[in-house]
N, C-alpha and C positions, 0 to 999 in steps of 0.2 A: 752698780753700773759705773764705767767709769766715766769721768767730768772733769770741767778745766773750770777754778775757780779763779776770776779777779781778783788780788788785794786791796788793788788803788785806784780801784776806780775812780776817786777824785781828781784822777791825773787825766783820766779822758780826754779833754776838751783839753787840754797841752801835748798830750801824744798825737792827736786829731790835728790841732794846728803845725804841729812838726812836720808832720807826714805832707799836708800839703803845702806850707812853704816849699820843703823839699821839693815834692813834686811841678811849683811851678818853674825852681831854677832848674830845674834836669828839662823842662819845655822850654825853653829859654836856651837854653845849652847848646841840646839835639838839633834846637832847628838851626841854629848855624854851620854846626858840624857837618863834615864832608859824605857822613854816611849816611845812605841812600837805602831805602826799601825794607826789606823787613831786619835787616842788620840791625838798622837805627833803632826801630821799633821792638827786636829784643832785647836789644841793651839798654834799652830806657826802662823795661820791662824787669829786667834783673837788678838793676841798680833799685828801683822804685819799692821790690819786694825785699832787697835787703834794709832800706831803710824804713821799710813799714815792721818787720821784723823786729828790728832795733827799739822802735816806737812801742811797740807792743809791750816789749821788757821791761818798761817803764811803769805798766799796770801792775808788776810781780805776778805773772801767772802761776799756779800750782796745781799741778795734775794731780785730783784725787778718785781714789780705786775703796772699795768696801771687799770685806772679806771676813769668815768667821772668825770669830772670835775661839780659840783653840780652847775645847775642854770646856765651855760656856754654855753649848746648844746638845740638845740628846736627841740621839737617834735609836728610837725603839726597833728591836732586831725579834719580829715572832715567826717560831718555828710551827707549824701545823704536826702534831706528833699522833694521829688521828691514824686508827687500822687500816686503813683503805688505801694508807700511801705504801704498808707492806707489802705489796704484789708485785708482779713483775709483768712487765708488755709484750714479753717473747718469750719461748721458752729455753730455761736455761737463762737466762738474762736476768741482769742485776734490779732488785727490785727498786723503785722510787724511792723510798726510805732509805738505800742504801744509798742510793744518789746524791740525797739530800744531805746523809750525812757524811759522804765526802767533801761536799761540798763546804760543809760546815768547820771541820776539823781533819789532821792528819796527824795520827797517835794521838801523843802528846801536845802538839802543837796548832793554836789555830790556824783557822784558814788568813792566805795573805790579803782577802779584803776587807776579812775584820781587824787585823793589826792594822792597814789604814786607813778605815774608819775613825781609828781608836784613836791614832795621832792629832784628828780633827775636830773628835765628838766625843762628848760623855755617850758612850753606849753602857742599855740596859736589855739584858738578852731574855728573853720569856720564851715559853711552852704554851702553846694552846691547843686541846685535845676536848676530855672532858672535865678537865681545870687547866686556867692559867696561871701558873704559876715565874717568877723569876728565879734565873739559873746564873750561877758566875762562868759559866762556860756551855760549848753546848758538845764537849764529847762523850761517848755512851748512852747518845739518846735511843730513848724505846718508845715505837709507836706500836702504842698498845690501847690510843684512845679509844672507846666507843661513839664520839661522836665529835666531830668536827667545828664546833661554834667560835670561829672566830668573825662571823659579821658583827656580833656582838662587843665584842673583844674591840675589833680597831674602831668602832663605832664610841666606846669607851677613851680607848687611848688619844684617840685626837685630838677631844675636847679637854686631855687632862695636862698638866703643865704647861710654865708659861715659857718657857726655853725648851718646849720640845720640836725640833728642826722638822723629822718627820720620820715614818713609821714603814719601816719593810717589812714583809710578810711572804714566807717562802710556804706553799703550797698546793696541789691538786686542783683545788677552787670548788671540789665538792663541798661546797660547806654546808651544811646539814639547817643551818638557821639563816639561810639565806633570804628567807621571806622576812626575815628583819631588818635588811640592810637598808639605809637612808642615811645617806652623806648632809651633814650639814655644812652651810656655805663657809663658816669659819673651822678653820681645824689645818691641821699637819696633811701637807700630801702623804699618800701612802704609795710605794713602789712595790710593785706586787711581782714575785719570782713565781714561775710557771713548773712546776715538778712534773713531770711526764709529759707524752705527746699523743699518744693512742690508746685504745681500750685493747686490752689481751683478749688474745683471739680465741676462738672456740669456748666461749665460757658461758656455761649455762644459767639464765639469770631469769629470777621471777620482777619482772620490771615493776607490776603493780597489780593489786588483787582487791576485789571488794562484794560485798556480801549485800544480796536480796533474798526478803522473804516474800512469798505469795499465799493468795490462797488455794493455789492449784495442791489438791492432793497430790499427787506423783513429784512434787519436787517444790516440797514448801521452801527449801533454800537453796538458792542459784549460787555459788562461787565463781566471778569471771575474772580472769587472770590472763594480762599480758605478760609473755613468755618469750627471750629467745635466746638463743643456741643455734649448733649445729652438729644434729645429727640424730639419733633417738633418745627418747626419754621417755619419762610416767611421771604426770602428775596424779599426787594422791593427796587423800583429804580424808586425816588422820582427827578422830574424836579424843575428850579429853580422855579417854581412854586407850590413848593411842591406836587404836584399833583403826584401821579405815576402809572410810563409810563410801568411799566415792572414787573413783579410778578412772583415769583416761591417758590412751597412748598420744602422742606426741611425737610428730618427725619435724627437727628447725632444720632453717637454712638459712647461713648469713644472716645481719645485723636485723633485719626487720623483723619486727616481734612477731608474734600469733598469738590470737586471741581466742583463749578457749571456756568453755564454759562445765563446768562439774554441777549436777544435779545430786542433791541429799536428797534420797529420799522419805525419811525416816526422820521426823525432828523434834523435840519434846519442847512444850511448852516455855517462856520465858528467855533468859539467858543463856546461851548457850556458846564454848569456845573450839575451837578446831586450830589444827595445825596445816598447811598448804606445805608440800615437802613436792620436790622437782628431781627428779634423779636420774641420770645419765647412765649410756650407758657403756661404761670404760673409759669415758674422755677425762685425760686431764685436766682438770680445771684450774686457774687462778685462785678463786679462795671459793667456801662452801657458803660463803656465809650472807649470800645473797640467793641460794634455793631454798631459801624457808621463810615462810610470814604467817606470823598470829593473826587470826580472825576471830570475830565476836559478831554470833546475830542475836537479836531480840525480836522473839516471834509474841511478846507479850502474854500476858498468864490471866487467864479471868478472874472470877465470869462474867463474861459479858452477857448484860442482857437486854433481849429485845421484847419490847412491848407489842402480842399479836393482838389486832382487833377483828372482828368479824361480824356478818350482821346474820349469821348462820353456821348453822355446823353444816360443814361440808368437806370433798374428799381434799382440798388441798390442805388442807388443815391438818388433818388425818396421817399423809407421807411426806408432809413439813418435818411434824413432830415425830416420825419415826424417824426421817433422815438426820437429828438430829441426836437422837436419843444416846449413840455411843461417844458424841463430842462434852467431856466434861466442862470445856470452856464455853460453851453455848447454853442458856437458859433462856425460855421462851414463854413468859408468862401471856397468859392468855386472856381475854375478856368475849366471851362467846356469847351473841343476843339467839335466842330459843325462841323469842315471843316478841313480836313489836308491842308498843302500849296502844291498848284497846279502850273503848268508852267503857266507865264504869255503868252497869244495871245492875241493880237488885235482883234479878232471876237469875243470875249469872252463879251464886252462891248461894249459903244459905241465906234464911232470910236476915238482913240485916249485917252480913259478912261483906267487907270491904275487900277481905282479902286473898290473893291471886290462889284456887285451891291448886293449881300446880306445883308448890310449894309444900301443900300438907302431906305429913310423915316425912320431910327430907330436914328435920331439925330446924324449922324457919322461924321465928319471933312472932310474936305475936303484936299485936297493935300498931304503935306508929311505924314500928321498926319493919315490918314484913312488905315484901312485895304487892303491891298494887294494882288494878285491873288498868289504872290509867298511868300503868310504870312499864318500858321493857322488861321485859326477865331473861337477864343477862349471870351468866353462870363466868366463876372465876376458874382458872386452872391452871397448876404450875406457882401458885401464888409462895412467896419465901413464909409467910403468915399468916394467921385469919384477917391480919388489918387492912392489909396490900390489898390497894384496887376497893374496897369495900364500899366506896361511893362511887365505883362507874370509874369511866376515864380521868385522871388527873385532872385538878381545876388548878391546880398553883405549880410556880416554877419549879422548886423543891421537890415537890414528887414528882416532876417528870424528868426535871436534868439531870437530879443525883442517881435517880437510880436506871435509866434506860440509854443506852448507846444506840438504840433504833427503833423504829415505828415499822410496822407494816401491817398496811389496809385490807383486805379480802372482803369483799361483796356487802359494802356497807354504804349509803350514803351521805353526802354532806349534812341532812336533816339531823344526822344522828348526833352530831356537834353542837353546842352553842357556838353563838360567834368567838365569844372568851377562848373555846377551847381551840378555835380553827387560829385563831392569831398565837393562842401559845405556842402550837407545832410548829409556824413557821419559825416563831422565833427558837425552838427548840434545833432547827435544820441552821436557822442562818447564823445564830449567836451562841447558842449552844453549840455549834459544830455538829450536831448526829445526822444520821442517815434516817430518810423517808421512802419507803417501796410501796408501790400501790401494785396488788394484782390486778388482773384480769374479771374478778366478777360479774354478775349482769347488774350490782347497781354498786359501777364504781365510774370514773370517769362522766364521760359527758350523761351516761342513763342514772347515774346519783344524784346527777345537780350538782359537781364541781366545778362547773363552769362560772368565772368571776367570781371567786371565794380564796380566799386566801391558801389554802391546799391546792386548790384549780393553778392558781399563779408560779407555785410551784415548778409543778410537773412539768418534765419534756417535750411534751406534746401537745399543740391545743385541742382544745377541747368545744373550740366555736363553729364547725360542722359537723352537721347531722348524715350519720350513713344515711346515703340513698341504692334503692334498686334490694336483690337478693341479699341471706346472710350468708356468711363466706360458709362454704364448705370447701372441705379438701385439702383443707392447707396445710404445705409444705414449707419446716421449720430450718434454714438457713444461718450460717453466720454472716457478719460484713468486714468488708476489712479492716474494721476499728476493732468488732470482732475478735477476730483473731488473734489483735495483738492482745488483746483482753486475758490475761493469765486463767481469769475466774469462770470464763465463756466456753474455755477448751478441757476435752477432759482425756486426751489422751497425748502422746508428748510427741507423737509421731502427727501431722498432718494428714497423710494420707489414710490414714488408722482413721482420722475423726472425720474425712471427709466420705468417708466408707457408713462409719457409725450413722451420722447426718442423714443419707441417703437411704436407711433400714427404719428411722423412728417412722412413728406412724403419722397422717395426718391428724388435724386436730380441725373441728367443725363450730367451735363457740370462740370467737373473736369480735376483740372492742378496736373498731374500726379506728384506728390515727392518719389522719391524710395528710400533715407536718408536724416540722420539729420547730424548735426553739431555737434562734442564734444559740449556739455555744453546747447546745445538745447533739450529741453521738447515737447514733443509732448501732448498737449491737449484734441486734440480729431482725431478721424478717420470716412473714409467713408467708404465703404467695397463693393464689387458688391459679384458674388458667387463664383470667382476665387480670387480676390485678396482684400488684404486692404492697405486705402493709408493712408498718411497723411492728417486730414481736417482744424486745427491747429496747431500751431507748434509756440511757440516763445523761447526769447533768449536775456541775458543781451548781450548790446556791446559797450563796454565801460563806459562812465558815465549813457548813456542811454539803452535801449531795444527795441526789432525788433520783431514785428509779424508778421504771414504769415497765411492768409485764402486763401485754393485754390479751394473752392467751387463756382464757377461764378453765378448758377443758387441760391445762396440762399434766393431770393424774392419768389421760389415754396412756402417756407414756411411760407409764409406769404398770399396767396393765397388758403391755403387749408379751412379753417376757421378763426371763427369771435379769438377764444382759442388760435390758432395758431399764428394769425398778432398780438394780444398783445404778446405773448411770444417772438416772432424774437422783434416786438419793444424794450421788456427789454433789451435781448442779445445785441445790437445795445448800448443801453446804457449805460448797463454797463461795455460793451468793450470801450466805449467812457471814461467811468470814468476811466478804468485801463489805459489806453493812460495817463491819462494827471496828477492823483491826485500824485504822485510821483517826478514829473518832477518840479524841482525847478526853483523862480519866479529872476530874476535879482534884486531882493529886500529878504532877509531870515529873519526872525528872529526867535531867539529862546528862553527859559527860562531855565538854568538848576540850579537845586537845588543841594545846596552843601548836598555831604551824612554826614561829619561830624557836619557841625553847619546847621541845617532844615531853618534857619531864610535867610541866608546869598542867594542871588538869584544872579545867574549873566547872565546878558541880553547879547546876543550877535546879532549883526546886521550883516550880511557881504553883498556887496554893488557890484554889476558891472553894467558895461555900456552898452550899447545898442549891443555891439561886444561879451558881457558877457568877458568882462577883467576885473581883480579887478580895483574897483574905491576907490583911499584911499581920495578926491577931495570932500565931502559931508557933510555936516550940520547933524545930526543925531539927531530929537528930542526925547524923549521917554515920552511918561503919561502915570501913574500908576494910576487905578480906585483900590481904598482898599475897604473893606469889610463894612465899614460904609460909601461909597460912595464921601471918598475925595479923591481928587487929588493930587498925586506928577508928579511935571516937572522934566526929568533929561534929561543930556546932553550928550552922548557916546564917549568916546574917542579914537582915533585911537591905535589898538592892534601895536605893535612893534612887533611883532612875525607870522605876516601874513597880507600881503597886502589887503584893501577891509574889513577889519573885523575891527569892533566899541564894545567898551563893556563898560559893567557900571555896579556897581552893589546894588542891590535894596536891603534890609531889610526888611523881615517882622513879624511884632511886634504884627500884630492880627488875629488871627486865623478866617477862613472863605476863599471866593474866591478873586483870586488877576486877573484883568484883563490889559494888557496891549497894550497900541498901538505906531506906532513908524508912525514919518514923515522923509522922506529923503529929504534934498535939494540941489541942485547942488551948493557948494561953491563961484564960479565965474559967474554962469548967475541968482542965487537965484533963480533958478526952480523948481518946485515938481517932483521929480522922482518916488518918489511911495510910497503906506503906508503898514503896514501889522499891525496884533494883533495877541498876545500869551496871553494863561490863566495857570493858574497854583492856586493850593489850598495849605495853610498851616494848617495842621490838629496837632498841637503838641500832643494833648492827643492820638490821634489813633497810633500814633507812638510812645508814654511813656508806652501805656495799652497793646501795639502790642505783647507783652512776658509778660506773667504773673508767667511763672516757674523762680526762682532764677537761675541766669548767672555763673554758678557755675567754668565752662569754662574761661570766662573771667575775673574773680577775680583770678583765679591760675595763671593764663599767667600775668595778671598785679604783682602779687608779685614774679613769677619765673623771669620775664624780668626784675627786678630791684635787687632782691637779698634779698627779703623781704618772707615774710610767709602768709599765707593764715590759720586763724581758725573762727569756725564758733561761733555764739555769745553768745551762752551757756558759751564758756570757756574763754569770754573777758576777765576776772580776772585774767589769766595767761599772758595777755601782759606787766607787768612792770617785769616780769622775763627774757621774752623774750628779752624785749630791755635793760636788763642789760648786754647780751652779743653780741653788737655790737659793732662795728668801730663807734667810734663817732671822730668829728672834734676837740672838744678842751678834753685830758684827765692831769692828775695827773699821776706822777707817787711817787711809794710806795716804800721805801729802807730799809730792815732789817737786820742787821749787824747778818751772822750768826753766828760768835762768841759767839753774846752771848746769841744766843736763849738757853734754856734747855735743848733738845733733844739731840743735838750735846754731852753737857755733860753726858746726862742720856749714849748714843750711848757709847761711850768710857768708860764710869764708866762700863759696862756691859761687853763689849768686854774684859776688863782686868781681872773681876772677873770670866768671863769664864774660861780665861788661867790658873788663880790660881785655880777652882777649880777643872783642870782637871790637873793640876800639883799634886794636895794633893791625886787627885786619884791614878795617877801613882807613889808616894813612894816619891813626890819629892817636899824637902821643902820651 
């Protein structure tokens, strides 16, 4: 900025007393002289400013200016050379790329506001795509990048050298690592060139696509995909077999997306990968390479198993275990009471036999080991060994957490528990994570004694009044609109199909009366007679895990009615079985997450517990990565310092297609296998460089507003070497010019004095 510096200032108070000695004989003077009004007053005026003037000269003033320092300060020059700037905004029309690189160069020769740059700055010219690299020139560039990461990049360059002036960056503004950008307060402004102005018209684009699994039979994975275009098209949903599995038409119109949903129906356990393919039909498009996206679901791979109790054989038990029988991932080990324990007598057996004869000829021990008159006689089934289960229900955490993902109660009472056992379950729902279902029975609920018991506190429903008046007959089984949106509650895909279905089961006559819910508990479905309606489902997160509640006892009627009816209660059966268990996590996790600012960058995470489900940090962690062309990396997890049990490592990847992964756990100190899991995960860089086709017009303002720099579009590149003639640069010059003896100064005083005189000659005065 320019300034006027003093030299002599010690001469102050001498040019200060000049000026008004002066000033008092020029008052002296005037007031005798003949001129009158304001004649007098500007020629005392002119006079007075030429000898302050003069005074002033005395101090040696010198006008000093700052300016760069030529060839001293650098000015980084990045080109965005990223595929996305190859397309073009009309058709027949010159693509962006080509734009850019007129801009940049002609033939041979550079452009004219890089030779004036050059005159000013150390310029250093860079590429950034999916390397940056430096170029001594930039003609014959090729955008051919897969991905766009220069927030990275100028994020980098700011903070680097100490004579760097500041940093242009000519691009689109789709930059693909956008989620990394954070301006630090110290750094180089950056002036950011704006490449394109609209997005190409008519071009068919899958905006963004993501994958659920359920346990709805009819469409255990959902693919919903924003979509737009104009005009017709087919999305399909091609398996790794390319084959496709799922089809739907599609009419767009204009910019605004559509949002459609594709149902698989058909889906094997575990990892599984698809291709999402969008296809037109005749339109020209701009580029292809934003109708296609890699997906990955994980419907998880068993078995999972659920712990059934019962305090009887009876029919749910019965077409439980048949509707589950053709699910290989479902096992349902059993513990079935036959007999409650009765007082031991002596006439009960032979003389002097303690032991239960229901028992003799079924292989049962004899002496301490054999059942008891004063024991239930409780029968195992589905058991993985002779060991499982062989003392009753689980007393310790180890055999309930490692091996069951779920409880369900059937017509058993609280009595049948110790208190030990009723506080494990809960902690087995809240800390463990797993699912608790209590049916319907006649002694479950409030006629078992769950009321104030730790299971009781559980449940959705209280359990602190007693039905009064008749028992429900007639009752008709409803969904509610929580219901509904319930994947696992609906079993046909069509609404009015299932509200059809609804209106055909039959009623049911054996109901455990619930008169409320629980804050935070959903009521699913209901019974109804012609006075009242109850609760027929009912569940409820509680704590790490979730609690249901069926209090329909008779519901085998519905399987009973018809051939229509027993596969429908079968599905219900099983895919209340899926919602039990797909959620509840394995004493082994693993996971994949993709970093949002660098796509490449994967970090695996393992977390590990014991048989108690305590973190185990005590474990061997191996990890193999299957890549896209089918080779293998071994990698080796290291223990997090930030959470006990958790191992991470992190992968790269380099080639676009499906990444599959699997992990071994081993026990450190006994070198045992504790268990393996697989993650899949897809790197698609083009669907995520083509994913915005409109210029980022947004994000190049914010990048030169958070540094201090400018934003113009690339019609008016030519005006950047004016621009950056007025900045803060790190090394400058400074400029010193003696006003003494500039001209003006003279011209200024020569005028002011022939003012005075000629308005003296005016007023009579010589």
């Amino acid at each position: 900025m320019p300034r006027i510096v003093w030299q002599n200032m010690n001469l102050t108070w001498l040019s200060a007393g000049v000026v008004v000695l002066v000033l008092g004989l020029l008052i002296v003077g005037y007031v005798r002289s003949p001129l009158r009004g304001w004649k007098r007053l500007a020629a005392m005026l002119c006079k007075t400013a030429a000898l302050a003037l003069l005074a002033l000269c005395l101090l040696d003033p010198l006008w000093t200016r700052t300016q760069p320092k030529k060839g001293e300060n650098e000015v980084v020059v990045l080109v965005d050379t990223s595929a996305s700037l190859d397309l073009a905004e009309s058709v027949g029309g010159k693509t962006r790329a080509a734009l850019v690189q007129a801009a940049l160069a002609s033939g041979d020769e550079d452009a004219a506001w890089i030779k004036a740059l050059g005159e000013d700055f150390r310029l250093r010219l860079m590429i950034g795509g999916s390397q940056t690299k430096s170029l001594p020139h930039f003609r014959g560039l090729t955008f051919d990048g897969t991905r766009s990461d220069f927030c990275r990049t100028l994020m980098t360059l700011r903070s680097g050298g100490a004579n760097l002036a500041a940093v242009v960056v000519l691009s689109d503004g789709n930059a693909t690592d956008f989620a990394a950008w954070k301006a630090e307060a110290k750094g180089a402004p950056v002036f950011t060139v704006l490449a394109g102005d609209k997005a190409p018209p008519d071009d068919f684009s899958i905006v963004e696509a993501s994958v659920t699994t359920s346990p709805f039979e009819d469409a255990p994975i959902t693919i919903t995909a924003r979509v737009t275009g104009n005009g017709q098209g087919t999305l399909q949903v091609l398996g790794e077999d390319k084959k496709p599995v799922a089809t739907e038409k599609v009419t767009l119109s204009g910019r605004s997306a559509q949002t459609v949903r594709l149902r698989v129906p058909v889906a094997k356990p575990g990892v599984t990968f698809y291709q999402l393919a969008l296809q037109n039909a005749g339109v020209k498009e701009a580029t292809l390479a934003n109708n296609t996206r890699l997906l990955v679901a994980d419907r998880g791979a068993g078995p999972y198993r659920v712990l059934y109790v019962s305090g009887r054989p009876n029919w749910e038990y019965k077409f439980l275990r048949r509707a589950i029988a053709g699910d290989d991932d479902i096992q349902m080990p059993a513990l079935v009471r036959i007999a409650k324990r009765e007082p031991k007598f002596e006439w009960r057996g032979k003389a002097g036999e303690s032991v239960n004869p229901l028992f003799r000829g079924f292989g049962a021990k004899d002496g301490e080991e054999a059942q008891r008159y004063d024991q239930p006689v409780i029968i195992r089934l589905g058991t993985k060994d002779t060991q499982e289960l062989s003392d009753g229900f689980p007393k310790a955490a180890e055999d309930l957490f490692a091996e069951f993902r779920a409880i369900i109660l059937d017509d058993i009472e609280a009595a049948f528990f110790t208190q030990e056992q009723m506080n494990l379950i809960e902690r087995f729902v809240s800390e463990r994570g797993g699912a608790l279902f209590m049916l319907g029975g006649q002694e479950c609920y409030r006629s078992g004694g769950y009321d104030n018991t730790p299971i009781g506190r559980m449940l959705p429903v209280y359990l602190d009044q007693a039905a009064s008046g008749p028992a429900v007959e007639g009752a008709r089984f409803n969904l509610t609109r929580e219901g509904w949106l319930e994947s696992w509650m609906r079993l046909r895909t069509d609404r009015e199909e299932d509200e059809k279905r609804l209106s055909a089961m039959p009623a049911f006559h054996s109901i455990n009366p619930a008169f409320s819910i629980k804050p935070g508990a959903s009521i699913l479905a209901t019974v109804s007679d012609a006075q009242n309606s109850y609760p027929a489902v009912a569940v409820q997160r509680f704590g790490e895990g979730r609690v249901g509640s069926l209090m329909i006892a008779d519901l085998w009627r519905w399987g009973l009615y018809d051939a229509d009816s027993h596969k429908d209660m079968d599905r219900l059966w099983r895919q209340m079985m899926r919602w039990l268990v797909v959620d509840v996590a394995d004493a082994i996790s693993f996971a994949a997450e993709i970093d949002a600012a660098d796509q490449e960058r994967v970090k695996l995470a393992v977390r590990v517990k014991d048989r108690a489900f305590k973190a185990n940090s005590d474990a061997i962690v191996k990890i193999e990565v299957t890549q896209p062309d089918g080779s293998k990396s071994q990698l080796f997890a290291e223990p997090s310092l930030k959470e006990a049990g958790l191992f991470e490592t992190d992968f790269f990847a380099t080639k676009p297609g499906n990444y599959r992964a699997s992990v071994m756990v081993e026990d450190a100190e006994k070198r045992t296998a504790l268990g393996t899991k697989a993650v899949g995960w897809t790197h698609d860089p083009l669907a995520v460089e083509f994913a915005k086709l409109e210029p980022n017009r947004d994000l190049m303002q914010r990048i030169a507003r958070d540094t201090g720099g400018q934003m113009i579009p690339l019609k008016d590149i030519a005006e950047l070497p004016e621009l950056l003639k007025n900045i803060r640069v790190p090394v400058e010059v400074t400029l010193a010019t003696p006003l003494w003896h500039t001209p003006w100064i003279f011209i200024a005083i020569l005028l002011l004095l022939l003012g005075e005189w000629m308005l003296r000659r005016k007023g009579g005065m010589a």
